[in-house]
N, C-alpha and C positions, 0 to 999 in steps of 0.2 A: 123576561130579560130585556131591557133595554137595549138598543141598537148602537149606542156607544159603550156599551160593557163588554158586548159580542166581539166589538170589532178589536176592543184590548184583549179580550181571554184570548179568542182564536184567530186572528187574522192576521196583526199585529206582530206573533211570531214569526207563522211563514214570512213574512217580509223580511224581516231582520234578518230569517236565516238565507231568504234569496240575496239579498244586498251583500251579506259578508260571502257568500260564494262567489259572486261576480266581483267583488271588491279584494277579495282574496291577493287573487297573483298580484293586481297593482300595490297592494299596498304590502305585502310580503316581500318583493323585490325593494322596494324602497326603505324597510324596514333591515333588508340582507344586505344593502348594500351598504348602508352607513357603518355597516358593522365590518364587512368582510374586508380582507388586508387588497390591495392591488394584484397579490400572484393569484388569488379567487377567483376574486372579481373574471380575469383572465382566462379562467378554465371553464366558469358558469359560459361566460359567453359565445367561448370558443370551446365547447365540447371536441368536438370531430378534425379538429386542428392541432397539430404539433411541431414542434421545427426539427427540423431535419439541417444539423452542422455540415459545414460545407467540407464538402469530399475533394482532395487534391489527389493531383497525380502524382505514384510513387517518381522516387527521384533514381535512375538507373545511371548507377557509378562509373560503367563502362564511358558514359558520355562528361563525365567531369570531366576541366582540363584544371592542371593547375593554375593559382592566383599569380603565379612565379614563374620567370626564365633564369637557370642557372647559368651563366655565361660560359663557354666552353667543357661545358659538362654536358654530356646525353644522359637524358632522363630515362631511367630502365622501365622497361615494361616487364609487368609484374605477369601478364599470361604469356611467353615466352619462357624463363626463367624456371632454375628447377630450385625446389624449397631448398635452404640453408638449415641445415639445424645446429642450432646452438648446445656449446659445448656447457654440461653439466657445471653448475657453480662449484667454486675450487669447498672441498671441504672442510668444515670449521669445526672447532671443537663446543658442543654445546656449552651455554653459557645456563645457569640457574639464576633468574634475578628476583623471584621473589619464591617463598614458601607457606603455605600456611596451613598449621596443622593443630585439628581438634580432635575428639575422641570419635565423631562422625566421618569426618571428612578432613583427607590430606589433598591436596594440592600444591601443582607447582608451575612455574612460569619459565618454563627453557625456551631458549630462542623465540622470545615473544609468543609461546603458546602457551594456552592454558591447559594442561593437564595432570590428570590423575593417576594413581595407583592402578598397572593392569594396561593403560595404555602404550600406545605407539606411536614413535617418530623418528625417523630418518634409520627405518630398516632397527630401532630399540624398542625394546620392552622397559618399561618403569615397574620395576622389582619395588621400590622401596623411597619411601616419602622421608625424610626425618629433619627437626628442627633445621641442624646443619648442614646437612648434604642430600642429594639423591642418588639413588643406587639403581642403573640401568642395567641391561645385559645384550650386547650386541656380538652377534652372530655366536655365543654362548659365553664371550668373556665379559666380565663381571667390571665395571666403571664405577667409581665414583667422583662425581660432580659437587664441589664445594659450594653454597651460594654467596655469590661476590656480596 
């Protein structure tokens, strides 16, 4: 075998395989990078790095003052005072504004709520869905509500 045949069969290789192992990472990273978006790029570089949002100090109410002086009014203090409770809203007469009723499912809209057959509201029972009216039963007397 001639000494230029040798050096292509077997030596030839190794080379080529040492050059692309050493050539590897540089040309690998030049090849990732053209590719990878900037949030990558960013992570490949900075493994071991992360940002940490900035932490404020809670804000304690006791030390707000108001933006405002009322002129000859004293401003009450709220730890001093004893709770006020408000008095129950005056009672209305349920209003039905909408109905709607299939062979599945009755529904109805009293005083802006949505409900069903079986449920409850303001201390009633919903006995009964129908086209025209609902049939409730509070404290065991029996209502009927027209839908406006």
């Amino acid at each position: 075998m001639s000494r230029n045949r040798f050096i292509l069969i077997f030596v030839l290789p190794y080379v080529f395989i040492i050059l692309c192992l050493f050539l590897a990472k540089p040309l690998g990273s030049l090849l990732y990078k053209s590719l990878a978006t900037p949030q990558e790029l960013r992570i490949v570089e900075y493994p071991f790095r992360f940002e940490v949002p900035d932490i404020k100090k809670p804000v304690i109410t006791s030390e707000l003052r108001p933006p405002f002086k009322i002129p000859g009014k004293k401003l009450l203090s709220i730890r001093n005072e004893e709770p006020q409770l408000l008095p129950p809203p005056p009672a209305t007469a349920p209003k039905v504004t909408l109905v709607m009723v299939s062979e599945h499912l009755r529904i109805a809209i009293i005083n802006d709520i949505l409900l069903r057959e079986g449920d409850t509201f303001d201390n009633s029972i919903i006995l009964r869905i129908r086209d025209d009216a609902v049939v409730i039963s509070k404290k065991g007397k029996l209502t009927e509500i027209p839908v406006q």
